[in-house]
Backbone and ligand atoms as CSV (ligand in chain L), in Angstrom:
chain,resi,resn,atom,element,x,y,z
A,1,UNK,N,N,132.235,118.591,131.744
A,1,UNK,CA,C,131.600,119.654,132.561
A,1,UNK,C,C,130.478,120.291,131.766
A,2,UNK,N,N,129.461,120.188,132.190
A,2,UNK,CA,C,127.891,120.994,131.747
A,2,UNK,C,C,128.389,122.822,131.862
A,3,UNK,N,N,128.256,122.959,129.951
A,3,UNK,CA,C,128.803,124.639,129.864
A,3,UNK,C,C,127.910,124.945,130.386
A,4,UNK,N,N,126.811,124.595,130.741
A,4,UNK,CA,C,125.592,125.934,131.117
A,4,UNK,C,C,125.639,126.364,132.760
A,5,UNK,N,N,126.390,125.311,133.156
A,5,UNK,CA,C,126.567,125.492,135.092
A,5,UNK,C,C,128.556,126.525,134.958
A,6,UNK,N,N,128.807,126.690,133.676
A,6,UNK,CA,C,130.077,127.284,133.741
A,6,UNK,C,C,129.701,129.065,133.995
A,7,UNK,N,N,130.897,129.610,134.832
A,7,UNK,CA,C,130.756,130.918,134.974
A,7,UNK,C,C,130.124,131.930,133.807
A,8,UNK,N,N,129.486,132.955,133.725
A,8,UNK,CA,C,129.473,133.992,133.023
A,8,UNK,C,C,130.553,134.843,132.648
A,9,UNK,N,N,131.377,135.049,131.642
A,9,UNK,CA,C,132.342,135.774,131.307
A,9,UNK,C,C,131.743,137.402,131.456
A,10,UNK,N,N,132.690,137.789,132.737
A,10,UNK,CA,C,132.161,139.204,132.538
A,10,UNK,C,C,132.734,140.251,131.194
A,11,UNK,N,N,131.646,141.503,131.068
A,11,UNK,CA,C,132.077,142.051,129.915
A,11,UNK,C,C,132.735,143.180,130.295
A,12,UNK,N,N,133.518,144.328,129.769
A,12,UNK,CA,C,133.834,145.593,129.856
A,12,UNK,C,C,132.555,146.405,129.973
A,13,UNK,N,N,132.273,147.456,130.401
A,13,UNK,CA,C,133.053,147.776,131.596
A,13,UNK,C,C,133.198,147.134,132.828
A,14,UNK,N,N,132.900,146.521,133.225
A,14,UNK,CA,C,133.156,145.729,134.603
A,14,UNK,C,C,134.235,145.803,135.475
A,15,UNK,N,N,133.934,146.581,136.456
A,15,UNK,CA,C,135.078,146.966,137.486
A,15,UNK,C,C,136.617,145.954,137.382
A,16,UNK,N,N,135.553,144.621,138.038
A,16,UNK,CA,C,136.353,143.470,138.307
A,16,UNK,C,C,137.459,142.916,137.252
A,17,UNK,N,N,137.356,143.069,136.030
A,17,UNK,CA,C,138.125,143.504,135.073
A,17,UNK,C,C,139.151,144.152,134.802
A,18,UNK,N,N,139.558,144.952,136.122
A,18,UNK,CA,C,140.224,146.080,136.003
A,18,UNK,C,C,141.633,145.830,137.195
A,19,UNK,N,N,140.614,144.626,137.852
A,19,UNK,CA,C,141.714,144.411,139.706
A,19,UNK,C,C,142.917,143.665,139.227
A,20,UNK,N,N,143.996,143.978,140.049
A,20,UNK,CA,C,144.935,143.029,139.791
A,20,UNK,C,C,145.010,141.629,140.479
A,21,UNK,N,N,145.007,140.505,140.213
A,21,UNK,CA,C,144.773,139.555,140.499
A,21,UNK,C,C,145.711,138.933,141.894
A,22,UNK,N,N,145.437,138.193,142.813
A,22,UNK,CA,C,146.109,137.596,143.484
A,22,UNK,C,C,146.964,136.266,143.192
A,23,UNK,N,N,148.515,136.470,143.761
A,23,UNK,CA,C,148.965,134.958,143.660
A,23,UNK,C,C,148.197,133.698,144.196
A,24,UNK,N,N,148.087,132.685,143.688
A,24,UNK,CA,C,147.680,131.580,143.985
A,24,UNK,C,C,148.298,130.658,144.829
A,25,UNK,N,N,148.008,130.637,146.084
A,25,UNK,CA,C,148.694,129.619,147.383
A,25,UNK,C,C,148.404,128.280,147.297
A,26,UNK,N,N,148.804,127.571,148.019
A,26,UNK,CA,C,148.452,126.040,148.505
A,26,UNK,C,C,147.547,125.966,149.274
A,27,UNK,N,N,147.072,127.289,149.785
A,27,UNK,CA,C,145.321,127.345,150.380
A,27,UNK,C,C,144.649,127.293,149.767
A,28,UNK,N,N,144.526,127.949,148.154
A,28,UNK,CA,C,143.448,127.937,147.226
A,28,UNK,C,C,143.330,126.547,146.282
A,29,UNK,N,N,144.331,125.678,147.124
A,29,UNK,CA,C,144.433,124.401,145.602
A,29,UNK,C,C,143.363,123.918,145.358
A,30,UNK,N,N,141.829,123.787,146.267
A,30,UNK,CA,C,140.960,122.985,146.369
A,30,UNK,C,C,140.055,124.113,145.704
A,31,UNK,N,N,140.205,125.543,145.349
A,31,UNK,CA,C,139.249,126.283,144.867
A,31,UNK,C,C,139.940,126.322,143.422
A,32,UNK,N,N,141.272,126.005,143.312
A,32,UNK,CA,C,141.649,126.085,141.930
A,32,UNK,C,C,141.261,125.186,141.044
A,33,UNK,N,N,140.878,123.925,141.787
A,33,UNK,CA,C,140.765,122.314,141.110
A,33,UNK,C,C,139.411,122.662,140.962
A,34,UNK,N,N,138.815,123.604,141.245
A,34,UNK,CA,C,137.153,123.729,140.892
A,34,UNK,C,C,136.694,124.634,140.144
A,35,UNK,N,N,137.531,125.932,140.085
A,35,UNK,CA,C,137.239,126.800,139.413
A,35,UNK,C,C,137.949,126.393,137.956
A,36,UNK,N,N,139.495,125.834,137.843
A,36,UNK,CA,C,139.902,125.494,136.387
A,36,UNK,C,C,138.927,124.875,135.271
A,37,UNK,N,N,138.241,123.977,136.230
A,37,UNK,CA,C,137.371,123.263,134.629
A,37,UNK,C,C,136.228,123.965,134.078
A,38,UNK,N,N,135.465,124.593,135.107
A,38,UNK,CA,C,134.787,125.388,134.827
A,38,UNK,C,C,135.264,126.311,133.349
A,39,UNK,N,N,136.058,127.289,134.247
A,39,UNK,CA,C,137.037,128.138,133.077
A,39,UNK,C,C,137.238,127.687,132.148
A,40,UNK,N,N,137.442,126.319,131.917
A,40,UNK,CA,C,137.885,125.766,130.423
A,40,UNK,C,C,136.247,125.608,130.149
A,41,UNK,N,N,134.983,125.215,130.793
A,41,UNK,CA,C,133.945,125.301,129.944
A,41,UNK,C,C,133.648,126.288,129.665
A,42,UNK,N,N,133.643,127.294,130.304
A,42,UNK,CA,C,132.986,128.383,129.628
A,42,UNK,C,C,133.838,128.954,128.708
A,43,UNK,N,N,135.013,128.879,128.360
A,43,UNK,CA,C,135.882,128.821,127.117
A,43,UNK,C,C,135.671,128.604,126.070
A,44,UNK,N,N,135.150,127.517,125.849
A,44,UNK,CA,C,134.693,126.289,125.238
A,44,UNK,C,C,133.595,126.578,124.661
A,45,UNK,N,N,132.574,126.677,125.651
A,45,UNK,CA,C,131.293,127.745,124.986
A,45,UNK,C,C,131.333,128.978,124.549
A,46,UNK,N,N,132.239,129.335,124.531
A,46,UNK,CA,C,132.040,131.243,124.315
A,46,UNK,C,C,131.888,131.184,122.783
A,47,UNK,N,N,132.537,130.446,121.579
A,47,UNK,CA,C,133.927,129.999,122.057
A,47,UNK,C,C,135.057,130.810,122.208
A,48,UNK,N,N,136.223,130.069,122.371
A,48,UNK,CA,C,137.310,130.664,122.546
A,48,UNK,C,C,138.819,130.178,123.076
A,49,UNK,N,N,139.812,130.803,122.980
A,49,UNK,CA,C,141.173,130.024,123.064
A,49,UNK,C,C,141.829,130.548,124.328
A,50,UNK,N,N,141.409,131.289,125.126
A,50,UNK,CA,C,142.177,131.426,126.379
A,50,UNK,C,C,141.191,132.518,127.199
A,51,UNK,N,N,141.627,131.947,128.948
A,51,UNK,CA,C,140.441,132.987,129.954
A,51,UNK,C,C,141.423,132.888,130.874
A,52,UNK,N,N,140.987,134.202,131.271
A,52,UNK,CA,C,141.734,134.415,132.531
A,52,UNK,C,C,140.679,134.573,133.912
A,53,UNK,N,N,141.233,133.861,135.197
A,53,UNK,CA,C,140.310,134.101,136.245
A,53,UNK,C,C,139.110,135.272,136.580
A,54,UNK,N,N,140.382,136.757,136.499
A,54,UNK,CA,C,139.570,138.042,136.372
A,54,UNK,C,C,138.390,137.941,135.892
A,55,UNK,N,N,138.439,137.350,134.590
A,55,UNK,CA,C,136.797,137.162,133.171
A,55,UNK,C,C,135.972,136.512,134.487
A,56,UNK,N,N,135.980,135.984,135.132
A,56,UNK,CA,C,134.733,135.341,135.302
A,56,UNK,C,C,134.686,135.404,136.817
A,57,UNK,N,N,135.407,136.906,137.218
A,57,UNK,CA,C,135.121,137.367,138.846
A,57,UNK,C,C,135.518,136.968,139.865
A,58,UNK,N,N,136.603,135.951,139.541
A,58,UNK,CA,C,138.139,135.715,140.290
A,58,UNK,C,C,139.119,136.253,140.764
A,59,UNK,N,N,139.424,136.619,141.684
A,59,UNK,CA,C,140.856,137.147,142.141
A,59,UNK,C,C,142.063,136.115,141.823
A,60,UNK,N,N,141.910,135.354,141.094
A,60,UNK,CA,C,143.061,134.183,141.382
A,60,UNK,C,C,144.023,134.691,139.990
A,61,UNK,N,N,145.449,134.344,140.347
A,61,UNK,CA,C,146.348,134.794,139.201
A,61,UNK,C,C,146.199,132.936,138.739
A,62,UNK,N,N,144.687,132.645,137.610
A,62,UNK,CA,C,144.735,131.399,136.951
A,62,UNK,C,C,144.039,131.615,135.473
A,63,UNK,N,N,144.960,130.845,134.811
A,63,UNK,CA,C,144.975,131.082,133.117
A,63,UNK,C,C,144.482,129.451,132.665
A,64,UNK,N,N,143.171,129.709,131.899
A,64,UNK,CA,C,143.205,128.119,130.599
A,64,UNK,C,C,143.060,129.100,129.446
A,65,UNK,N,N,144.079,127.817,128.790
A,65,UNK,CA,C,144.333,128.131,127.119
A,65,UNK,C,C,143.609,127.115,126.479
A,66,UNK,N,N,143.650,126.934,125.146
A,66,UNK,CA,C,143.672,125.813,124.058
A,66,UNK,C,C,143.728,126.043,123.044
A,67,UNK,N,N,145.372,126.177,121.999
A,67,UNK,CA,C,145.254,126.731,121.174
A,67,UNK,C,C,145.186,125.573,119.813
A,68,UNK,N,N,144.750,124.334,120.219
A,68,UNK,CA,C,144.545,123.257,119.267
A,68,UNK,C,C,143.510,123.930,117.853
A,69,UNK,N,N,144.716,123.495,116.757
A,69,UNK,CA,C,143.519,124.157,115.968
A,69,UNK,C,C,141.957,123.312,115.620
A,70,UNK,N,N,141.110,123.833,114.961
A,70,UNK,CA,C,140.006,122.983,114.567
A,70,UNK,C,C,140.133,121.787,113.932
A,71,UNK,N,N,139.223,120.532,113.918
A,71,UNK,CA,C,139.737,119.177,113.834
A,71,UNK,C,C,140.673,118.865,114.909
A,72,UNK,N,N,141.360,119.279,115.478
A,72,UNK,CA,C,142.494,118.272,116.183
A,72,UNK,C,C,141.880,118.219,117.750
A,73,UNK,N,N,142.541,117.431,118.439
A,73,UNK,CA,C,141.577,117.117,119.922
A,73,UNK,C,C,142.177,118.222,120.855
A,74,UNK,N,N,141.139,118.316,121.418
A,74,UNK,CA,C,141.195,119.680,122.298
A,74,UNK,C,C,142.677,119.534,123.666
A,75,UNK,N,N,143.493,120.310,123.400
A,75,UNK,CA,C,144.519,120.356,124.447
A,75,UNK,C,C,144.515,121.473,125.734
A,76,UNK,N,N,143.628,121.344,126.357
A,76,UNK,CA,C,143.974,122.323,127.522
A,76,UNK,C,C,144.801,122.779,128.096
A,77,UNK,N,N,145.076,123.891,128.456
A,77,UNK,CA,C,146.267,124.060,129.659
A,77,UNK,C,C,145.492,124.818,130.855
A,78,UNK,N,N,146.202,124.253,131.888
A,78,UNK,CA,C,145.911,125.572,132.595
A,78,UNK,C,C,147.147,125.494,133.935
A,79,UNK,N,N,147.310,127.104,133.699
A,79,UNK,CA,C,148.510,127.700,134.501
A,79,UNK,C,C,147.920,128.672,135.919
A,80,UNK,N,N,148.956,128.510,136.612
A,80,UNK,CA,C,148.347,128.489,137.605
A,80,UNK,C,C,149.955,129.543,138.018
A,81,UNK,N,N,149.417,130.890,138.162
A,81,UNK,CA,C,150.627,131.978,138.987
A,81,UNK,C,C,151.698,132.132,137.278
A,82,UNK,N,N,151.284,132.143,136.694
A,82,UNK,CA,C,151.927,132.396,135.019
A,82,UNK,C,C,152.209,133.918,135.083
A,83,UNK,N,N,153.874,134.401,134.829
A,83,UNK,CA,C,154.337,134.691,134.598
A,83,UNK,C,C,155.174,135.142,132.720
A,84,UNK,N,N,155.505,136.728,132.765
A,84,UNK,CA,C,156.263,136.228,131.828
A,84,UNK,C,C,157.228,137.185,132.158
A,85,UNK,N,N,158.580,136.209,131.973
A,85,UNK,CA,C,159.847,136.590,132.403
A,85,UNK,C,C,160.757,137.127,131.533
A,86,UNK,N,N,160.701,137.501,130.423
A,86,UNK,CA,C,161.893,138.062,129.782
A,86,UNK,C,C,160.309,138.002,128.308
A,87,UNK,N,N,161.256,139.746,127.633
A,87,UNK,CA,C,160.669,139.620,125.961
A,87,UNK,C,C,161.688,140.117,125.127
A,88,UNK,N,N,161.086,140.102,124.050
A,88,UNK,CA,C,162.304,140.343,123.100
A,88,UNK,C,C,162.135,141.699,122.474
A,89,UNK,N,N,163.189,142.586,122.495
A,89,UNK,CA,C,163.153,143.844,122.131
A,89,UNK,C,C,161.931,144.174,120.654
A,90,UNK,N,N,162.270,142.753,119.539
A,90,UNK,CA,C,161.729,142.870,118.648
A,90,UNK,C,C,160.087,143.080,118.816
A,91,UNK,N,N,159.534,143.685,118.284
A,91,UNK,CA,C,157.853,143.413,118.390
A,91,UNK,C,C,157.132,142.998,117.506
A,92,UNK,N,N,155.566,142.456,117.034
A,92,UNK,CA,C,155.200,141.969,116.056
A,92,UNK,C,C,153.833,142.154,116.242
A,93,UNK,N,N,152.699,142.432,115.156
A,93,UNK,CA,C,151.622,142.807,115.384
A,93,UNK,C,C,150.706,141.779,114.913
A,94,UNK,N,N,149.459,141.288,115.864
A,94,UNK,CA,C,148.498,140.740,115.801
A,94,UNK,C,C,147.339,140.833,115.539
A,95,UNK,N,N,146.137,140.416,114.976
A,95,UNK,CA,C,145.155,141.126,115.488
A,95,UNK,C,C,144.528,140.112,116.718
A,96,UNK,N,N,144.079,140.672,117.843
A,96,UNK,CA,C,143.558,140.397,118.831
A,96,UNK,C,C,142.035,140.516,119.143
A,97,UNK,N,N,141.440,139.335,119.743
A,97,UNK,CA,C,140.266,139.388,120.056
A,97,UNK,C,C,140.104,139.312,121.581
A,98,UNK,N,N,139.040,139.621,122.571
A,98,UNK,CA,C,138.650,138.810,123.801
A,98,UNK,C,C,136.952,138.786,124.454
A,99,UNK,N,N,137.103,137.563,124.528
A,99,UNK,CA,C,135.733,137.304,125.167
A,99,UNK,C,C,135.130,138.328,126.333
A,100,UNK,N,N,135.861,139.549,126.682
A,100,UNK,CA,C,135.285,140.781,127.620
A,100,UNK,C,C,134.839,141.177,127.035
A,101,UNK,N,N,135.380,141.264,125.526
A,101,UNK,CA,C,135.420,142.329,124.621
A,101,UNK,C,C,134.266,142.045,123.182
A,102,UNK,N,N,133.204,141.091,123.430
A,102,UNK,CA,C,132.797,140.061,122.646
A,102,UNK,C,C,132.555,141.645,120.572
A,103,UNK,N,N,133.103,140.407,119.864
A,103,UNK,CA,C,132.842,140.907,118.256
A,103,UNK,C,C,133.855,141.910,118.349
A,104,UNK,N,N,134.878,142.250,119.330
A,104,UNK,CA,C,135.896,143.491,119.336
A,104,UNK,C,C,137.260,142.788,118.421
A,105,UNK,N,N,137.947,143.499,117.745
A,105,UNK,CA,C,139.167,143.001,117.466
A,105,UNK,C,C,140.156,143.842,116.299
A,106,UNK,N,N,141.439,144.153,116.601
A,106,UNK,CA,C,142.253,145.249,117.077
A,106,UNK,C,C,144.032,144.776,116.399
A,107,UNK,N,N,144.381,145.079,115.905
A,107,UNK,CA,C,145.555,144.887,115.704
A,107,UNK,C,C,146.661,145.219,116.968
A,108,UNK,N,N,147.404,144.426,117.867
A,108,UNK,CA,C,147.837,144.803,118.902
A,108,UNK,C,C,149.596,144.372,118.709
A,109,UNK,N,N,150.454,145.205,119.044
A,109,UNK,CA,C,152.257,145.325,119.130
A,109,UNK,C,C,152.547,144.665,120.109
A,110,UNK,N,N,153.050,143.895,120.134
A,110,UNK,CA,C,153.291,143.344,121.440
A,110,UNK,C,C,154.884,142.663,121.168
A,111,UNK,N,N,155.589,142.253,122.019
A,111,UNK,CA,C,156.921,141.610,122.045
A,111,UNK,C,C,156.764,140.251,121.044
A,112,UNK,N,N,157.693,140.062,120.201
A,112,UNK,CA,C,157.756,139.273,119.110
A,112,UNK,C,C,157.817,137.375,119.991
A,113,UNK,N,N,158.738,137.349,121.018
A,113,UNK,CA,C,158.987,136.368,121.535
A,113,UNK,C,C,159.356,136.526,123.288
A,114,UNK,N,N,158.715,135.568,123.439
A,114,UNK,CA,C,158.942,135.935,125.081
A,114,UNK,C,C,158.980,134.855,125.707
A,115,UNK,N,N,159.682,134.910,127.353
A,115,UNK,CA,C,159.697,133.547,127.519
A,115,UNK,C,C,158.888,133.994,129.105
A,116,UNK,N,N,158.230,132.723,129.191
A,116,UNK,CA,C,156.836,132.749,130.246
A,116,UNK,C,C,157.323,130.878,131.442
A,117,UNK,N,N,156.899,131.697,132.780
A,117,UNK,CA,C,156.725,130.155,133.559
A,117,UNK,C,C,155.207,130.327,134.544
A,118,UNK,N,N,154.721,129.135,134.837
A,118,UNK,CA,C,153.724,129.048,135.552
A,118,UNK,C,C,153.830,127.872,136.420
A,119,UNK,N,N,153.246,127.425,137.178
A,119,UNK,CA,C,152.898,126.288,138.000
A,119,UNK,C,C,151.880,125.400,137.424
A,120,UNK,N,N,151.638,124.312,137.387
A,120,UNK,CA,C,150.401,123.285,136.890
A,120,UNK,C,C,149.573,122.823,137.660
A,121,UNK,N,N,148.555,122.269,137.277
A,121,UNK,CA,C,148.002,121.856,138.383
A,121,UNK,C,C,148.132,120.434,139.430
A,122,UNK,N,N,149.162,120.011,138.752
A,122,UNK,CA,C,149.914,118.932,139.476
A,122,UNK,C,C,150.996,119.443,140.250
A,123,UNK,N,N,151.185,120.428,140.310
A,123,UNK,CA,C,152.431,121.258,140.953
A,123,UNK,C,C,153.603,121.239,140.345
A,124,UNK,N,N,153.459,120.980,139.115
A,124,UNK,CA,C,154.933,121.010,138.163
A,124,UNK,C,C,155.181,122.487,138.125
A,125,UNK,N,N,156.431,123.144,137.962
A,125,UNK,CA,C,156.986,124.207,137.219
A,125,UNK,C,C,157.206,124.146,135.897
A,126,UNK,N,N,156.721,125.225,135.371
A,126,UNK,CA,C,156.648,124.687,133.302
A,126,UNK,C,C,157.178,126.260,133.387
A,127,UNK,N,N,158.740,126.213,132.005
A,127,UNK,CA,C,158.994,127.193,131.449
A,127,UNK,C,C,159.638,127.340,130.151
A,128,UNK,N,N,158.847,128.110,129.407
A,128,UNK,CA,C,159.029,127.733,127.946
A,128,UNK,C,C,159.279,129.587,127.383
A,129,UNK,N,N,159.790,128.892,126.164
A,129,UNK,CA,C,159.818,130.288,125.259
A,129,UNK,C,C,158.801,130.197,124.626
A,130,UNK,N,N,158.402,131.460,123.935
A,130,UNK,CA,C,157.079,131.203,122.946
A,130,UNK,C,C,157.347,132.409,122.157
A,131,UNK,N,N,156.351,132.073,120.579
A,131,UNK,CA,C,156.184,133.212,119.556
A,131,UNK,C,C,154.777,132.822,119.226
A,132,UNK,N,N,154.411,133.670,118.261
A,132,UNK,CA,C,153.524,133.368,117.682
A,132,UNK,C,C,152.274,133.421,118.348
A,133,UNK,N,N,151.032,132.150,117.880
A,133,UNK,CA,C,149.835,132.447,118.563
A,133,UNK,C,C,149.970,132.140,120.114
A,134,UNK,N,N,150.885,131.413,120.644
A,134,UNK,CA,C,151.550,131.117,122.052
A,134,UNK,C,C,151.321,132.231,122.420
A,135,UNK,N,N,152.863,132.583,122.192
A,135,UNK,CA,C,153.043,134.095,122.747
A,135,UNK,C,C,152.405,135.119,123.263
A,136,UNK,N,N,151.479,135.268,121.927
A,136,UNK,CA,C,150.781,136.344,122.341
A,136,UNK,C,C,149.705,135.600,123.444
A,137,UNK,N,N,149.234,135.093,122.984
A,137,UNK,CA,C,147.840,134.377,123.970
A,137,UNK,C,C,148.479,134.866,125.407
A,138,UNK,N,N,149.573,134.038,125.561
A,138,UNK,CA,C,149.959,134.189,127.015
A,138,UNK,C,C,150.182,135.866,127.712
A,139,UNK,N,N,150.625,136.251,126.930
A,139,UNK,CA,C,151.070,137.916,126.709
A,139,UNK,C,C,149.644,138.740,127.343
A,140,UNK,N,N,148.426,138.323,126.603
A,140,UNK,CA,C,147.290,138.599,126.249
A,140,UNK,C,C,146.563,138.292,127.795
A,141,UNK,N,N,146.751,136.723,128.611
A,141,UNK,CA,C,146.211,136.448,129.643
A,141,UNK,C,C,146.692,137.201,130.946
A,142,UNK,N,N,148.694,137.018,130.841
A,142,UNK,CA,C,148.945,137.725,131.446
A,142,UNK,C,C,148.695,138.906,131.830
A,143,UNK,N,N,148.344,139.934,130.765
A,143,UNK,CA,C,148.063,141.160,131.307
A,143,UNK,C,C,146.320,141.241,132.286
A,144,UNK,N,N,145.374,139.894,131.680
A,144,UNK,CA,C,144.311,139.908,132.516
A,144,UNK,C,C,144.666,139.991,133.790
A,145,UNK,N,N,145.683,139.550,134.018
A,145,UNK,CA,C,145.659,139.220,135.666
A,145,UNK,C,C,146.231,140.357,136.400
A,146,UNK,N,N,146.612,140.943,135.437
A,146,UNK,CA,C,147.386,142.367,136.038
A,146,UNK,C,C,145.916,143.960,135.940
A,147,UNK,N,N,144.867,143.515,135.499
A,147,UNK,CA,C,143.662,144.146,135.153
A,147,UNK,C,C,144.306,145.023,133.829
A,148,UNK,N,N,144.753,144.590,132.818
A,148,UNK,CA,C,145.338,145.307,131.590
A,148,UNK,C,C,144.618,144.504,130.655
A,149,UNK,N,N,143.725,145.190,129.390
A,149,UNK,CA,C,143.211,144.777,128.297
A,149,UNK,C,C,143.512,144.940,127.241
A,150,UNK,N,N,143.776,144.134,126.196
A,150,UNK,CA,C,144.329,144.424,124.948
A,150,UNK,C,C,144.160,145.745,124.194
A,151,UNK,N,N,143.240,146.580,124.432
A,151,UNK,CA,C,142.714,147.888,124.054
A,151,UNK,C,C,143.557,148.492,124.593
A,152,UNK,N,N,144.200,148.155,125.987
A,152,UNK,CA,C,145.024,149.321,126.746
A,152,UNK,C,C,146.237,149.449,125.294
A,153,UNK,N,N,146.692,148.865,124.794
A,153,UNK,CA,C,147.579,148.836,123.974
A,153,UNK,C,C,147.407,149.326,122.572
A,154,UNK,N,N,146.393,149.885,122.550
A,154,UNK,CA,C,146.059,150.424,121.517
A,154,UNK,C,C,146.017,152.281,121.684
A,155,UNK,N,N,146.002,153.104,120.807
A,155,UNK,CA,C,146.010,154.529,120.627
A,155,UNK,C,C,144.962,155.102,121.284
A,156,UNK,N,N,144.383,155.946,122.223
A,156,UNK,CA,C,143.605,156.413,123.120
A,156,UNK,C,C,142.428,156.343,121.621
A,157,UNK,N,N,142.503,157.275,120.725
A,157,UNK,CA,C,141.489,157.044,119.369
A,157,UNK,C,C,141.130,156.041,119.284
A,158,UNK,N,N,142.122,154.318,118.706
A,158,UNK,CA,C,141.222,153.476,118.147
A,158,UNK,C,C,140.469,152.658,119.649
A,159,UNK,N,N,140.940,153.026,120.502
A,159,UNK,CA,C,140.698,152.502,121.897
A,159,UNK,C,C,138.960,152.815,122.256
A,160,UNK,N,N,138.844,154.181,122.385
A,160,UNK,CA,C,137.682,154.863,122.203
A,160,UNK,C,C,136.666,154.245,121.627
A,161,UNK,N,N,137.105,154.603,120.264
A,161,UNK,CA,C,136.182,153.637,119.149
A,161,UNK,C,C,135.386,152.360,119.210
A,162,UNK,N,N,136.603,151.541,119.617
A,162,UNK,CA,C,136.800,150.140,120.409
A,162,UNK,C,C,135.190,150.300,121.359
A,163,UNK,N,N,135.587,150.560,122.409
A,163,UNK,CA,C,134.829,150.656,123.456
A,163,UNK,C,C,133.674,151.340,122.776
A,164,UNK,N,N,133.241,152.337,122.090
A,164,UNK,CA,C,131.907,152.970,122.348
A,164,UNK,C,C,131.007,151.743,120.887
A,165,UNK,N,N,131.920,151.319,119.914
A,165,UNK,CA,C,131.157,150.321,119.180
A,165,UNK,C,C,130.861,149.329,120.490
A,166,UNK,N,N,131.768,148.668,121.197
A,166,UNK,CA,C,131.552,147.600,122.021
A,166,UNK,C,C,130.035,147.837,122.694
A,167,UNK,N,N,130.242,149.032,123.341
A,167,UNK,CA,C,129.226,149.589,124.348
A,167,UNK,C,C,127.841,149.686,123.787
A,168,UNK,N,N,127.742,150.119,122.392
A,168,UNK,CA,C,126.550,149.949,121.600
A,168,UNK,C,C,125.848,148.862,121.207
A,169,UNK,N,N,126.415,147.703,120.897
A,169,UNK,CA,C,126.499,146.499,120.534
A,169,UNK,C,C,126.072,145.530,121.661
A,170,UNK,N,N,126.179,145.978,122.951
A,170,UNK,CA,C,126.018,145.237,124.226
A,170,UNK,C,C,124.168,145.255,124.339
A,171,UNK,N,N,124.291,146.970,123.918
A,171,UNK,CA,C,123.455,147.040,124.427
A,171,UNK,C,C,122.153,146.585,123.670
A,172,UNK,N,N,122.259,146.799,121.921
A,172,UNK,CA,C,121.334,146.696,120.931
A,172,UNK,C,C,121.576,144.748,121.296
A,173,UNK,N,N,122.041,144.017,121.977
A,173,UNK,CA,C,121.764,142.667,121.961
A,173,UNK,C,C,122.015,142.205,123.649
A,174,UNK,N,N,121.484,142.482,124.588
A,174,UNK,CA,C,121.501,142.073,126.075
A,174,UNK,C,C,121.938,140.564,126.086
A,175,UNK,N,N,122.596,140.204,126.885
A,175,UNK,CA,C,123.606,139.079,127.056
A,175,UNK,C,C,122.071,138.406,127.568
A,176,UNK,N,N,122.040,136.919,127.239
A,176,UNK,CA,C,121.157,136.068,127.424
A,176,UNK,C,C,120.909,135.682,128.921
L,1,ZN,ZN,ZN,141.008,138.607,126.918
């Protein structure tokens, strides 16, 4: 897929950013099979390891990942109505980045292990436990779809901060 015909990742503030996303039907399968690859290009170009529909002005509850590290061949996913169903009391801190949020990044608490299901795009049901960079990623997409940003999880102070560096930074370099 040609990144340059791939969506624009919208940035903060951006309303659309904020909506909670719709479940994904068997009406939308033919807009999902078109919008997924996309999503993984403009991923790809940003770069980056996971997008959620919302980013790029979607109502659809649809997630691509790829958390293959560098050197190894690129593994896509993409989930389709992803869920996460149970976490673990324990919590564990990350630091977090996101492509809304471009050069932002935040140490974020989040549930240590959690277990998540989604639909595929073959119509499989997939449900797994996860930790780690999993985890969170998914943790991280999920809340896109719910219009929740990793900042929400942060202290109204470093949150602030967050945002008014972001907001400065947008502006001293206008998106191409
Ligand atoms: Zn994000």
């Amino acid at each position: 897929m040609d990144a340059a015909r791939s969506p624009p990742i919208l940035h903060v503030p951006d309303p659309r950013l904020r909506l909670r996303a719709r479940l994904v039907t068997a009406a939308d399968a033919e807009a999902v099979r078109a919008l997924a690859p996309r999503m993984l290009a403009a991923m790809y170009a940003a770069p980056g390891i996971g997008l959620a529909a919302p980013q790029v002005g979607s109502d659809l509850r649809l997630v691509v990942m790829d958390l293959a590290r560098e050197g190894q061949p690129p593994a896509p996913m993409v989930l389709i109505n992803p869920e996460i169903t149970a976490a673990s009391r324990e919590t564990a801190i990350r630091e977090e980045g996101c492509l809304s949020l471009p050069g932002q990044y935040a140490d974020v608490e989040r549930p240590t292990r959690i277990r998540a299901r989604w639909d595929t795009l073959e119509g499989a049901k997939r449900e797994i436990e996860a930790e780690g960079l999993l985890g969170v990623c998914l943790q991280h997409e999920v809340d896109h779809l719910n219009g929740v940003l990793f900042v929400d999880h942060l202290s109204p102070l470093k949150r602030n901060m967050l945002l008014r560096k972001l907001a400065k930074e947008l502006k001293a370099k206008p998106r191409p």
